[in-house]
N, C-alpha and C positions, 0 to 999 in steps of 0.2 A: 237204867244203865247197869243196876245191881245184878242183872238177869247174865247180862253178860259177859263171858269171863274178860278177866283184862287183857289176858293174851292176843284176843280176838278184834279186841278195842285198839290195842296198842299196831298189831297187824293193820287193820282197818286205816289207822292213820298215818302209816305208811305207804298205803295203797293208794291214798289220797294224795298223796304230798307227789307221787311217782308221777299220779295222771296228770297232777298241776303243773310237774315240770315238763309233762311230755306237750301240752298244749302250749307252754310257754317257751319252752325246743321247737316247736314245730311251727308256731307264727314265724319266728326270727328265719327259720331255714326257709321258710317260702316267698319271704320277704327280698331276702340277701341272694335266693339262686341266683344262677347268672340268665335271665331269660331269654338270648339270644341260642344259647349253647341247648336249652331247654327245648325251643323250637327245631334246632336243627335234629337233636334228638328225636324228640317227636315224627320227624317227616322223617326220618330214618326205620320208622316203624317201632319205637321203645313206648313198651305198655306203660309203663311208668311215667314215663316223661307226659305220656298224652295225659294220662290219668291227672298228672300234675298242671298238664297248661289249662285242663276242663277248671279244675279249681280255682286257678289265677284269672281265668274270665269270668269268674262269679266271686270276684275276692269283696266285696259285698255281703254278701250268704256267709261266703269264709270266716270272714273276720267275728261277722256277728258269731258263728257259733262256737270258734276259738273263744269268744270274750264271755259267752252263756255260759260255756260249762267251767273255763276259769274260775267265775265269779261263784257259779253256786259251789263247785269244789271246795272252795278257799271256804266260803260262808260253812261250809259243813265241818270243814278240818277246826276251823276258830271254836264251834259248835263243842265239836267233841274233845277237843283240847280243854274246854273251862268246864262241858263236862266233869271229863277225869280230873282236873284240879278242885272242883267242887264236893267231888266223891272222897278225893284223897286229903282234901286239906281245910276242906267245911266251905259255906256260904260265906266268905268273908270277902270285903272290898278289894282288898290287898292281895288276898289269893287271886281275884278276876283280873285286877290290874296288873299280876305278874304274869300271870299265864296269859292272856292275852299280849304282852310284850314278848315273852318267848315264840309265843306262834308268828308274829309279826317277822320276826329275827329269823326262824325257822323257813318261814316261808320268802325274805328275802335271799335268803342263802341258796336254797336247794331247789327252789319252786319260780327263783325269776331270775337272778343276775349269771350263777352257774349254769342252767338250762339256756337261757339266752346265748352266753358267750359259746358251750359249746354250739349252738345251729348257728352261730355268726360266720366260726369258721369251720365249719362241716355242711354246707347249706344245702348239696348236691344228697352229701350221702343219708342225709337226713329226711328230707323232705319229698324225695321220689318213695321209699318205703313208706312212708305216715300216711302220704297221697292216699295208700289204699285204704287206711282205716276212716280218715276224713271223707272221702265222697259217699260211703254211704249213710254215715253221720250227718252228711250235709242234707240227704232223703229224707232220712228217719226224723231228722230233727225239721223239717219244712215248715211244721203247724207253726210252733214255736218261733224260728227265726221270722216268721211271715208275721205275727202276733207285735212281737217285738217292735222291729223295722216299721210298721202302723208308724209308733208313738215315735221313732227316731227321726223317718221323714218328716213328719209332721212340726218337728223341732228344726230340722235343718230349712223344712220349707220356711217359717216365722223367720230365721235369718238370712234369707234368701242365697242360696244353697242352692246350686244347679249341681243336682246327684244323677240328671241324666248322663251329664258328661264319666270318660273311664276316668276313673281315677289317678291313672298313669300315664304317661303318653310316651311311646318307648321308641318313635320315633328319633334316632340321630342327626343334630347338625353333623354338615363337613369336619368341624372342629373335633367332635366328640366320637366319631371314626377316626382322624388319625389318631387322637390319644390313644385308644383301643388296639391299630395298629403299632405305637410305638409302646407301647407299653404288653404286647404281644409276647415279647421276652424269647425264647427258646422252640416255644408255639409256633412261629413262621420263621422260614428259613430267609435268612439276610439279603439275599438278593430280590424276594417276593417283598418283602419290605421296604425295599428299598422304589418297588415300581410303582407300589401304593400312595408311599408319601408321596413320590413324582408326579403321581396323577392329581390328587388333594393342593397340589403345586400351581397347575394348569391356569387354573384364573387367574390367577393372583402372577404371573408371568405374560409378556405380551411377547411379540412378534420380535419386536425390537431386540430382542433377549437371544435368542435362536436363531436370529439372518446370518445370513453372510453379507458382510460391511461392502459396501458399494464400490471400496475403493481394492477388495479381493475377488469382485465377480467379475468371472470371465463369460467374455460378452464378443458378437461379433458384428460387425460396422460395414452395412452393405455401402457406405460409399467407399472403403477401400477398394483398391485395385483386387481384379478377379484371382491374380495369381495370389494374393496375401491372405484373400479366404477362402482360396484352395487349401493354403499352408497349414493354415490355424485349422482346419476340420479335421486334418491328415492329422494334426497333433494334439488335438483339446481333448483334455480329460472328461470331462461330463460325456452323458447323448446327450444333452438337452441345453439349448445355448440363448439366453436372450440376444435379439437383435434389435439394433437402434440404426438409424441412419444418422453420420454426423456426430452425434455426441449421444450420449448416456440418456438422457433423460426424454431421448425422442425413440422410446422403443415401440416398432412395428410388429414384434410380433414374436414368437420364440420356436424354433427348428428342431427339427426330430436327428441327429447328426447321422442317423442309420437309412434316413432318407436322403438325405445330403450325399453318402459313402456311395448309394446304390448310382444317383445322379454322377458322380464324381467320374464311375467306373465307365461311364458311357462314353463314348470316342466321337466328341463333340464340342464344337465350341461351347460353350458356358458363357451365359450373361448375367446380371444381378436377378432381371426376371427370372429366370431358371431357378434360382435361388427364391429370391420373394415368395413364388410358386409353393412352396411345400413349406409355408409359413402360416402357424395357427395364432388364433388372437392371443392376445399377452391377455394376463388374468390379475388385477392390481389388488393389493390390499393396503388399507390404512395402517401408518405405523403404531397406532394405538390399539388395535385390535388385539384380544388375549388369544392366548393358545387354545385353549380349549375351543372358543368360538372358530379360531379357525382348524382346526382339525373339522370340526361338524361344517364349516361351507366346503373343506375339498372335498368333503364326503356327498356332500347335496347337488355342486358342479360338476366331481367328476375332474378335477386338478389336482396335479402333482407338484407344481411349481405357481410362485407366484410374486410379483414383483411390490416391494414396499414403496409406498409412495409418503410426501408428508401434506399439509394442510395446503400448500403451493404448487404437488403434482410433480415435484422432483422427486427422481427415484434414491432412495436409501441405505436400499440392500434386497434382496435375495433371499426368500424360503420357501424351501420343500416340505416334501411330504417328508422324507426323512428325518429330516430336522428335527418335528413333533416328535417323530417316533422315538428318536434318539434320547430327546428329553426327559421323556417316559422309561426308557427300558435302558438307558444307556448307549454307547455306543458302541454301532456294530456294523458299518458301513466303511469305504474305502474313501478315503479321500485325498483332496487334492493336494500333491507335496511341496510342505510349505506351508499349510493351513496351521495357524495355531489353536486352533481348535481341536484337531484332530491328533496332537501332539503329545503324548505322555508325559507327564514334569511331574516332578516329586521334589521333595528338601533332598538335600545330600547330608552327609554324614556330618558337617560341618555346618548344619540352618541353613543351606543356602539354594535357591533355582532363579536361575536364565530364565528368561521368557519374551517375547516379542512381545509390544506394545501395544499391539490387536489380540489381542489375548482378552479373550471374555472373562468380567469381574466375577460373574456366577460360576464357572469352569474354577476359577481361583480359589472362590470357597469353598467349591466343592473337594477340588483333591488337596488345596495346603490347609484347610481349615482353618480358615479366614474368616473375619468380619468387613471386607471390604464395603461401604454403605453401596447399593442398587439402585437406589433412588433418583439417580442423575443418569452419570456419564455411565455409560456399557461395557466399555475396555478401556486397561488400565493406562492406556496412552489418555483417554479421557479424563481418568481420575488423576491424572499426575497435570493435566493442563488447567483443571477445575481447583486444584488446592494452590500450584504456581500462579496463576493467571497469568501466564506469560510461556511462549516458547523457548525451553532453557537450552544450553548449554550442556553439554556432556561432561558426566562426572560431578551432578549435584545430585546428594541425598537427602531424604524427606522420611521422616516417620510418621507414620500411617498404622494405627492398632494394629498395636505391637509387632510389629515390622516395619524394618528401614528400609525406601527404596532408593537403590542406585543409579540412576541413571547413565546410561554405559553408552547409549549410540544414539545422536538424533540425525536423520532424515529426509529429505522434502518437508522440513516445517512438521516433523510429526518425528515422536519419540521410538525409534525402533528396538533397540533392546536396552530392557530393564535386568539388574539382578534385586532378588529380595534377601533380606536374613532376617532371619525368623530372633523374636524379642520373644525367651520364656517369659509368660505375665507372673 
Protein backbone atom coordinates (compact mmCIF):
# COMPACT_ATOMS: atom_id res chain seq x y z
CA UNK A 1 0.00 0.00 0.00
CA UNK A 2 3.33 2.18 0.47
CA UNK A 3 3.33 2.18 -3.51
CA UNK A 4 0.44 4.11 -3.39
CA UNK A 5 0.01 7.59 -2.95
CA UNK A 6 -2.55 8.31 -0.33
CA UNK A 7 -4.33 10.75 -2.40
CA UNK A 8 -5.29 7.77 -4.60
CA UNK A 9 -6.20 5.59 -1.41
CA UNK A 10 -7.98 8.21 0.20
CA UNK A 11 -10.00 8.95 -3.51
CA UNK A 12 -10.33 5.17 -3.85
CA UNK A 13 -12.33 5.05 -0.64
CA UNK A 14 -14.41 7.40 -1.58
CA UNK A 15 -15.26 5.82 -4.68
CA UNK A 16 -16.24 2.87 -2.60
CA UNK A 17 -18.38 4.23 -0.05
CA UNK A 18 -20.42 6.12 -3.42
CA UNK A 19 -20.88 2.60 -5.07
CA UNK A 20 -22.09 1.24 -1.52
CA UNK A 21 -24.45 3.82 -1.27
CA UNK A 22 -25.68 3.81 -4.83
CA UNK A 23 -26.53 0.01 -4.55
CA UNK A 24 -28.04 0.66 -1.29
CA UNK A 25 -30.23 3.88 -3.07
CA UNK A 26 -31.07 1.57 -5.64
CA UNK A 27 -32.47 -1.58 -3.77
CA UNK A 28 -34.84 0.72 -1.49
CA UNK A 29 -35.89 2.71 -4.98
CA UNK A 30 -36.78 -0.59 -6.69
CA UNK A 31 -38.34 -1.87 -3.70
CA UNK A 32 -40.68 1.30 -2.88
CA UNK A 33 -41.50 2.14 -6.86
CA UNK A 34 -45.01 2.23 -7.17
CA UNK A 35 -45.53 -0.84 -9.61
CA UNK A 36 -48.75 -0.36 -10.90
CA UNK A 37 -47.87 3.34 -12.16
CA UNK A 38 -44.36 1.39 -13.44
CA UNK A 39 -46.67 -0.84 -15.70
CA UNK A 40 -48.67 1.62 -17.03
CA UNK A 41 -45.61 3.39 -17.80
CA UNK A 42 -44.20 0.61 -19.56
CA UNK A 43 -47.22 -0.13 -21.81
CA UNK A 44 -47.05 3.57 -22.72
CA UNK A 45 -43.91 2.81 -24.40
CA UNK A 46 -40.99 4.32 -21.54
CA UNK A 47 -37.69 2.60 -22.12
CA UNK A 48 -36.93 2.99 -18.71
CA UNK A 49 -39.92 1.93 -17.14
CA UNK A 50 -39.60 -1.43 -19.18
CA UNK A 51 -35.95 -1.60 -18.52
CA UNK A 52 -37.27 -1.40 -14.83
CA UNK A 53 -40.25 -4.01 -14.95
CA UNK A 54 -37.46 -6.58 -16.77
CA UNK A 55 -35.51 -6.19 -13.50
CA UNK A 56 -38.48 -6.54 -10.98
CA UNK A 57 -39.35 -10.03 -12.84
CA UNK A 58 -35.92 -11.36 -12.02
CA UNK A 59 -35.79 -9.58 -8.55
CA UNK A 60 -34.15 -12.91 -7.71
CA UNK A 61 -30.99 -12.22 -9.89
CA UNK A 62 -31.71 -8.52 -8.60
CA UNK A 63 -31.25 -8.83 -5.21
CA UNK A 64 -28.61 -11.46 -5.37
CA UNK A 65 -26.41 -8.98 -7.15
CA UNK A 66 -27.33 -5.83 -5.18
CA UNK A 67 -26.30 -7.99 -2.02
CA UNK A 68 -22.80 -9.41 -4.10
CA UNK A 69 -21.41 -6.46 -4.88
CA UNK A 70 -22.62 -4.57 -1.52
CA UNK A 71 -20.86 -7.13 0.37
CA UNK A 72 -17.59 -7.29 -1.41
CA UNK A 73 -17.55 -3.25 -1.59
CA UNK A 74 -18.09 -2.88 2.05
CA UNK A 75 -15.38 -5.97 2.56
CA UNK A 76 -12.90 -3.99 0.36
CA UNK A 77 -13.66 -0.26 1.92
CA UNK A 78 -13.16 -2.20 5.95
CA UNK A 79 -9.86 -3.55 3.91
CA UNK A 80 -8.54 -0.36 2.99
CA UNK A 81 -9.61 1.51 5.88
CA UNK A 82 -7.41 -0.73 8.49
CA UNK A 83 -5.11 -0.77 5.78
CA UNK A 84 -4.46 3.16 5.98
CA UNK A 85 -4.75 2.95 9.89
CA UNK A 86 -2.11 0.27 9.96
CA UNK A 87 0.18 2.41 7.66
CA UNK A 88 -0.66 5.48 9.71
CA UNK A 89 -0.70 4.39 13.16
CA UNK A 90 1.14 0.77 13.30
CA UNK A 91 -0.05 -2.89 13.79
CA UNK A 92 -1.69 -2.15 17.00
CA UNK A 93 -5.13 -3.84 18.43
CA UNK A 94 -6.68 -0.63 19.32
CA UNK A 95 -5.77 1.12 15.99
CA UNK A 96 -7.78 -2.09 14.18
CA UNK A 97 -10.47 -1.73 16.76
CA UNK A 98 -10.86 1.86 16.07
CA UNK A 99 -10.72 1.99 12.54
CA UNK A 100 -12.81 -0.66 12.13
CA UNK A 101 -15.64 1.15 14.35
CA UNK A 102 -15.07 4.18 12.34
CA UNK A 103 -15.68 2.35 8.98
CA UNK A 104 -18.74 0.73 10.70
CA UNK A 105 -20.10 4.45 11.61
CA UNK A 106 -19.07 5.53 8.13
CA UNK A 107 -20.59 3.10 6.36
CA UNK A 108 -23.87 3.29 8.40
CA UNK A 109 -24.12 6.88 7.70
CA UNK A 110 -23.42 7.35 4.16
CA UNK A 111 -23.39 3.83 2.57
CA UNK A 112 -27.02 2.57 4.30
CA UNK A 113 -29.52 4.67 6.42
CA UNK A 114 -28.94 8.23 4.10
CA UNK A 115 -28.87 6.30 0.62
CA UNK A 116 -31.85 4.13 1.83
CA UNK A 117 -34.03 7.09 3.01
CA UNK A 118 -33.17 9.04 0.10
CA UNK A 119 -34.59 6.02 -2.65
CA UNK A 120 -37.44 5.66 -0.02
CA UNK A 121 -38.71 8.93 -1.03
CA UNK A 122 -37.30 9.43 -4.54
CA UNK A 123 -38.08 5.62 -5.66
CA UNK A 124 -39.41 6.64 -9.31
CA UNK A 125 -36.65 9.22 -9.90
CA UNK A 126 -34.03 6.84 -8.79
CA UNK A 127 -34.63 3.58 -9.82
CA UNK A 128 -35.76 4.07 -13.64
CA UNK A 129 -32.10 5.77 -14.40
CA UNK A 130 -29.82 2.90 -12.20
CA UNK A 131 -32.43 0.39 -14.34
CA UNK A 132 -29.94 0.98 -16.98
CA UNK A 133 -26.72 0.36 -15.16
CA UNK A 134 -28.26 -2.81 -13.27
CA UNK A 135 -29.42 -4.84 -16.34
CA UNK A 136 -26.46 -5.33 -17.81
CA UNK A 137 -24.72 -5.77 -14.50
CA UNK A 138 -27.30 -8.31 -14.12
CA UNK A 139 -25.49 -10.09 -17.73
CA UNK A 140 -22.17 -9.52 -16.80
CA UNK A 141 -22.42 -10.77 -13.52
CA UNK A 142 -24.64 -14.30 -14.52
CA UNK A 143 -21.74 -16.74 -13.72
CA UNK A 144 -21.43 -15.41 -10.47
CA UNK A 145 -25.05 -14.78 -9.35
CA UNK A 146 -25.87 -18.45 -10.79
CA UNK A 147 -22.65 -19.90 -8.67
CA UNK A 148 -24.07 -18.14 -5.61
CA UNK A 149 -27.89 -18.91 -5.81
CA UNK A 150 -26.37 -23.08 -6.03
CA UNK A 151 -25.69 -22.69 -2.40
CA UNK A 152 -28.81 -20.25 -1.53
CA UNK A 153 -31.41 -22.69 -2.96
CA UNK A 154 -29.93 -25.40 -1.58
CA UNK A 155 -30.39 -23.60 1.93
CA UNK A 156 -33.86 -22.57 1.37
CA UNK A 157 -34.69 -25.95 -0.15
CA UNK A 158 -33.28 -27.78 3.71
CA UNK A 159 -36.05 -25.35 5.04
CA UNK A 160 -38.53 -26.04 2.73
CA UNK A 161 -38.77 -22.86 0.86
CA UNK A 162 -41.00 -22.89 -2.20
CA UNK A 163 -38.68 -20.23 -4.29
CA UNK A 164 -40.75 -21.24 -7.33
CA UNK A 165 -43.54 -19.22 -6.08
CA UNK A 166 -42.93 -14.81 -7.12
CA UNK A 167 -42.14 -13.40 -4.36
CA UNK A 168 -44.66 -10.83 -4.52
CA UNK A 169 -48.11 -11.15 -5.55
CA UNK A 170 -49.26 -7.71 -6.55
CA UNK A 171 -52.62 -8.79 -7.08
CA UNK A 172 -55.41 -6.36 -5.29
CA UNK A 173 -58.21 -7.23 -3.02
CA UNK A 174 -61.54 -4.96 -3.38
CA UNK A 175 -60.34 -3.41 -0.21
CA UNK A 176 -56.91 -2.58 -1.30
CA UNK A 177 -58.33 -0.66 -4.49
CA UNK A 178 -60.56 1.52 -2.82
CA UNK A 179 -57.82 2.44 -0.30
CA UNK A 180 -55.75 3.26 -3.50
CA UNK A 181 -58.86 5.18 -4.84
CA UNK A 182 -59.50 7.08 -1.63
CA UNK A 183 -56.25 7.82 -1.02
CA UNK A 184 -55.77 9.17 -4.75
CA UNK A 185 -55.78 12.62 -3.32
CA UNK A 186 -55.87 15.39 -6.15
CA UNK A 187 -54.82 12.41 -8.85
CA UNK A 188 -58.56 11.71 -9.63
CA UNK A 189 -61.01 14.10 -10.05
CA UNK A 190 -64.04 14.05 -7.20
CA UNK A 191 -66.62 12.96 -9.18
CA UNK A 192 -64.60 9.77 -10.80
CA UNK A 193 -64.06 8.94 -7.27
CA UNK A 194 -66.85 9.12 -6.19
CA UNK A 195 -68.18 6.40 -8.96
CA UNK A 196 -65.40 4.18 -7.94
CA UNK A 197 -66.02 3.90 -4.34
CA UNK A 198 -69.97 3.46 -5.60
CA UNK A 199 -69.05 0.64 -7.53
CA UNK A 200 -66.54 -1.18 -4.56
CA UNK A 201 -70.17 -0.39 -2.81
CA UNK A 202 -72.23 -2.75 -5.11
CA UNK A 203 -71.87 -6.10 -3.12
CA UNK A 204 -72.09 -5.06 -0.14
CA UNK A 205 -75.64 -3.15 -1.10
CA UNK A 206 -78.78 -5.19 -2.06
CA UNK A 207 -81.83 -4.46 -3.86
CA UNK A 208 -83.65 -3.67 -0.86
CA UNK A 209 -81.51 -0.46 -0.82
CA UNK A 210 -82.28 0.99 -4.44
CA UNK A 211 -86.39 -0.23 -4.85
CA UNK A 212 -88.92 1.89 -4.95
CA UNK A 213 -91.08 0.93 -1.68
CA UNK A 214 -94.21 -0.93 -2.69
CA UNK A 215 -96.33 1.24 -0.99
CA UNK A 216 -94.72 4.41 -3.88
CA UNK A 217 -95.03 2.05 -7.02
CA UNK A 218 -97.41 3.13 -9.43
CA UNK A 219 -99.07 0.10 -10.62
CA UNK A 220 -102.11 -0.42 -12.78
CA UNK A 221 -105.20 -3.00 -11.75
CA UNK A 222 -106.67 -4.54 -14.85
CA UNK A 223 -109.87 -5.23 -12.62
CA UNK A 224 -110.59 -1.64 -12.51
CA UNK A 225 -113.19 -0.11 -14.72
CA UNK A 226 -111.80 0.53 -18.43
CA UNK A 227 -112.42 4.14 -18.16
CA UNK A 228 -109.89 4.35 -14.80
CA UNK A 229 -107.07 2.73 -16.87
CA UNK A 230 -107.74 4.83 -19.71
CA UNK A 231 -107.26 7.68 -17.09
CA UNK A 232 -104.15 6.46 -15.28
CA UNK A 233 -102.12 5.74 -18.76
CA UNK A 234 -103.36 9.40 -20.24
CA UNK A 235 -101.65 10.45 -16.77
CA UNK A 236 -98.82 7.99 -15.39
CA UNK A 237 -95.46 9.25 -15.21
CA UNK A 238 -93.31 6.06 -15.99
CA UNK A 239 -93.54 4.00 -19.92
CA UNK A 240 -93.46 1.08 -18.00
CA UNK A 241 -96.16 0.13 -15.51
CA UNK A 242 -96.50 -3.07 -13.32
CA UNK A 243 -99.89 -4.75 -13.65
CA UNK A 244 -101.72 -6.95 -11.05
CA UNK A 245 -105.16 -8.00 -11.09
CA UNK A 246 -107.13 -7.17 -7.80
CA UNK A 247 -104.37 -6.51 -5.47
CA UNK A 248 -100.55 -5.84 -5.67
CA UNK A 249 -99.14 -8.85 -5.25
CA UNK A 250 -100.92 -10.78 -8.03
CA UNK A 251 -99.01 -9.01 -10.91
CA UNK A 252 -99.65 -10.41 -14.42
CA UNK A 253 -97.35 -8.93 -16.24
CA UNK A 254 -95.74 -5.24 -16.92
CA UNK A 255 -96.98 -2.65 -20.13
CA UNK A 256 -95.11 -0.80 -22.52
CA UNK A 257 -97.44 2.75 -21.78
CA UNK A 258 -96.27 3.77 -25.66
CA UNK A 259 -98.14 0.50 -26.65
CA UNK A 260 -101.05 1.34 -24.56
CA UNK A 261 -100.92 5.28 -26.02
CA UNK A 262 -100.85 3.80 -29.65
CA UNK A 263 -103.92 1.29 -28.59
CA UNK A 264 -105.69 4.12 -26.82
CA UNK A 265 -105.56 6.29 -30.03
CA UNK A 266 -107.73 3.81 -31.98
CA UNK A 267 -111.48 4.57 -32.18
CA UNK A 268 -112.66 1.44 -30.62
CA UNK A 269 -114.16 -0.09 -27.97
CA UNK A 270 -111.31 -1.25 -25.40
CA UNK A 271 -111.66 -4.31 -23.17
CA UNK A 272 -109.18 -5.52 -20.48
CA UNK A 273 -108.18 -8.15 -23.19
CA UNK A 274 -106.97 -5.32 -25.52
CA UNK A 275 -104.95 -4.48 -22.55
CA UNK A 276 -103.76 -7.85 -21.34
CA UNK A 277 -102.63 -8.28 -24.96
CA UNK A 278 -99.43 -6.02 -25.09
CA UNK A 279 -98.57 -7.45 -21.58
CA UNK A 280 -94.86 -8.91 -21.21
CA UNK A 281 -93.96 -11.41 -18.25
CA UNK A 282 -93.21 -9.67 -15.05
CA UNK A 283 -89.38 -10.49 -14.13
CA UNK A 284 -89.12 -11.19 -10.05
CA UNK A 285 -86.28 -10.84 -8.04
CA UNK A 286 -85.37 -11.91 -4.48
CA UNK A 287 -85.33 -9.18 -1.94
CA UNK A 288 -81.86 -10.28 -0.84
CA UNK A 289 -80.16 -10.16 -3.90
CA UNK A 290 -77.03 -7.54 -4.15
CA UNK A 291 -76.63 -5.04 -6.68
CA UNK A 292 -74.11 -5.87 -8.44
CA UNK A 293 -75.43 -9.57 -9.08
CA UNK A 294 -78.38 -7.90 -10.21
CA UNK A 295 -77.05 -5.36 -12.53
CA UNK A 296 -75.18 -8.71 -14.27
CA UNK A 297 -78.81 -10.84 -14.59
CA UNK A 298 -80.55 -7.50 -16.43
CA UNK A 299 -77.60 -7.60 -18.50
CA UNK A 300 -77.78 -11.74 -19.23
CA UNK A 301 -82.14 -11.32 -19.61
CA UNK A 302 -82.14 -8.34 -21.25
CA UNK A 303 -84.59 -6.40 -18.33
CA UNK A 304 -85.08 -3.03 -17.42
CA UNK A 305 -87.38 -3.45 -14.63
CA UNK A 306 -87.93 -5.96 -12.09
CA UNK A 307 -90.32 -6.57 -9.35
CA UNK A 308 -88.95 -7.48 -5.58
CA UNK A 309 -90.50 -10.25 -3.95
CA UNK A 310 -89.79 -11.79 -0.35
CA UNK A 311 -89.45 -15.44 0.99
CA UNK A 312 -93.57 -15.61 0.80
CA UNK A 313 -93.84 -14.28 -2.91
CA UNK A 314 -95.26 -10.86 -1.73
CA UNK A 315 -94.16 -8.13 -3.66
CA UNK A 316 -91.85 -5.42 -1.86
CA UNK A 317 -90.92 -2.93 -4.16
CA UNK A 318 -89.71 -1.90 -7.53
CA UNK A 319 -86.18 -1.84 -9.34
CA UNK A 320 -84.76 -0.71 -12.48
CA UNK A 321 -82.27 -0.44 -14.43
CA UNK A 322 -81.82 3.07 -13.52
CA UNK A 323 -81.84 2.55 -10.11
CA UNK A 324 -78.34 0.54 -10.35
CA UNK A 325 -77.12 3.09 -12.63
CA UNK A 326 -78.01 5.86 -10.18
CA UNK A 327 -76.37 4.16 -7.43
CA UNK A 328 -73.12 4.05 -9.22
CA UNK A 329 -72.96 7.49 -10.95
CA UNK A 330 -75.30 9.36 -9.13
CA UNK A 331 -78.38 10.76 -10.12
CA UNK A 332 -79.42 11.70 -13.35
CA UNK A 333 -82.84 10.71 -14.34
CA UNK A 334 -86.44 12.35 -13.90
CA UNK A 335 -88.43 11.36 -11.49
CA UNK A 336 -91.65 10.89 -10.12
CA UNK A 337 -92.93 14.14 -8.17
CA UNK A 338 -93.18 13.46 -4.76
CA UNK A 339 -90.53 10.87 -4.77
CA UNK A 340 -88.21 11.40 -1.84
CA UNK A 341 -85.66 9.94 -3.31
CA UNK A 342 -85.44 12.10 -5.98
CA UNK A 343 -85.56 15.08 -3.67
CA UNK A 344 -82.61 17.48 -2.89
CA UNK A 345 -82.39 18.26 1.13
CA UNK A 346 -79.60 19.61 2.72
CA UNK A 347 -79.06 21.22 6.71
CA UNK A 348 -80.06 24.78 6.55
CA UNK A 349 -78.34 27.50 8.17
CA UNK A 350 -79.75 26.78 11.43
CA UNK A 351 -78.91 22.24 11.52
CA UNK A 352 -81.96 21.52 10.35
CA UNK A 353 -83.98 19.33 7.11
CA UNK A 354 -87.53 18.26 6.48
CA UNK A 355 -87.86 15.07 5.16
CA UNK A 356 -90.58 12.52 4.43
CA UNK A 357 -90.42 9.19 6.30
CA UNK A 358 -89.85 7.15 3.08
CA UNK A 359 -86.66 8.72 2.67
CA UNK A 360 -83.91 6.24 2.17
CA UNK A 361 -81.43 5.76 5.42
CA UNK A 362 -78.42 5.50 2.58
CA UNK A 363 -79.60 8.85 0.70
CA UNK A 364 -79.42 10.36 4.39
CA UNK A 365 -75.89 9.54 4.91
CA UNK A 366 -75.02 10.19 1.99
CA UNK A 367 -76.03 14.02 1.63
CA UNK A 368 -76.42 14.94 5.73
CA UNK A 369 -73.54 12.86 6.67
CA UNK A 370 -74.98 10.63 8.88
CA UNK A 371 -74.35 7.48 10.59
CA UNK A 372 -77.70 6.21 10.54
CA UNK A 373 -77.19 2.16 11.17
CA UNK A 374 -78.20 0.04 7.49
CA UNK A 375 -78.41 -2.97 8.93
CA UNK A 376 -82.29 -3.15 9.58
CA UNK A 377 -84.84 -0.91 8.63
CA UNK A 378 -84.26 1.16 4.92
CA UNK A 379 -86.19 4.38 5.53
CA UNK A 380 -86.27 6.53 8.19
CA UNK A 381 -90.05 5.89 8.98
CA UNK A 382 -88.50 2.37 9.67
CA UNK A 383 -85.77 3.47 11.85
CA UNK A 384 -88.04 5.63 13.95
CA UNK A 385 -90.62 2.47 14.29
CA UNK A 386 -87.58 0.09 15.03
CA UNK A 387 -86.12 2.28 18.11
CA UNK A 388 -90.11 3.43 19.43
CA UNK A 389 -91.59 -0.02 18.89
CA UNK A 390 -94.66 1.40 18.71
CA UNK A 391 -96.63 3.74 16.22
CA UNK A 392 -96.11 7.34 17.75
CA UNK A 393 -97.75 10.22 18.03
CA UNK A 394 -96.72 13.57 16.34
CA UNK A 395 -94.37 15.85 18.00
CA UNK A 396 -92.09 13.16 19.88
CA UNK A 397 -88.40 13.51 19.55
CA UNK A 398 -85.65 10.87 19.57
CA UNK A 399 -81.85 11.10 19.26
CA UNK A 400 -80.36 9.19 16.98
CA UNK A 401 -76.04 9.76 16.44
CA UNK A 402 -76.03 12.78 17.01
CA UNK A 403 -79.11 14.01 15.78
CA UNK A 404 -82.63 14.71 17.13
CA UNK A 405 -85.48 13.51 15.26
CA UNK A 406 -88.67 15.25 15.30
CA UNK A 407 -91.37 13.74 14.61
CA UNK A 408 -93.72 16.32 12.75
CA UNK A 409 -96.76 14.25 10.83
CA UNK A 410 -97.88 10.68 11.12
CA UNK A 411 -100.06 9.11 8.63
CA UNK A 412 -101.98 5.83 7.82
CA UNK A 413 -100.11 4.23 10.65
CA UNK A 414 -96.66 5.32 9.11
CA UNK A 415 -94.67 8.47 9.96
CA UNK A 416 -94.90 11.09 7.18
CA UNK A 417 -92.70 13.94 7.90
CA UNK A 418 -89.76 14.02 10.12
CA UNK A 419 -87.40 17.16 10.86
CA UNK A 420 -83.72 16.38 11.86
CA UNK A 421 -81.26 18.92 13.85
CA UNK A 422 -78.01 18.12 13.48
CA UNK A 423 -75.98 17.60 17.18
CA UNK A 424 -72.19 19.04 16.44
CA UNK A 425 -70.23 15.75 18.15
Amino acid sequence: MSDIPLWLQILSLTGLILLSAFFSMTETALMAINRHRLRHLAKRGHALAKTTVWLLERTNKLLSLILIATTIINAMITALVTALAIEAFGNNDKVITIATAAIAFLLIIFAEIAPKIIGASYPEKIALPASVILQPLIKLAQPIIWFVNLFVNALLGLLRINTDKPMHDHRLSPEELRSIVLEGGNFIPQKHKSILLNLFDLESVSVNDVMTPRSQIEALNLSAPIEEIQSQLTTCYHNKLPVYEGEINHIVGVMHVRKAMALLSRDQELTTDHFRQLLTPPYFIPQDTDVFTQLTYFQENREKLGIIVDEYGEVQGLVALEDIIEEMIGEFTTSMPGDARADTFSWTETGECLLEGSTSLRDINKRLNLQFPLTGAKTLNGLLLDYLEEIPEANVCIKIHHCIIEIVQVQHQSIKIVRLLRIDA
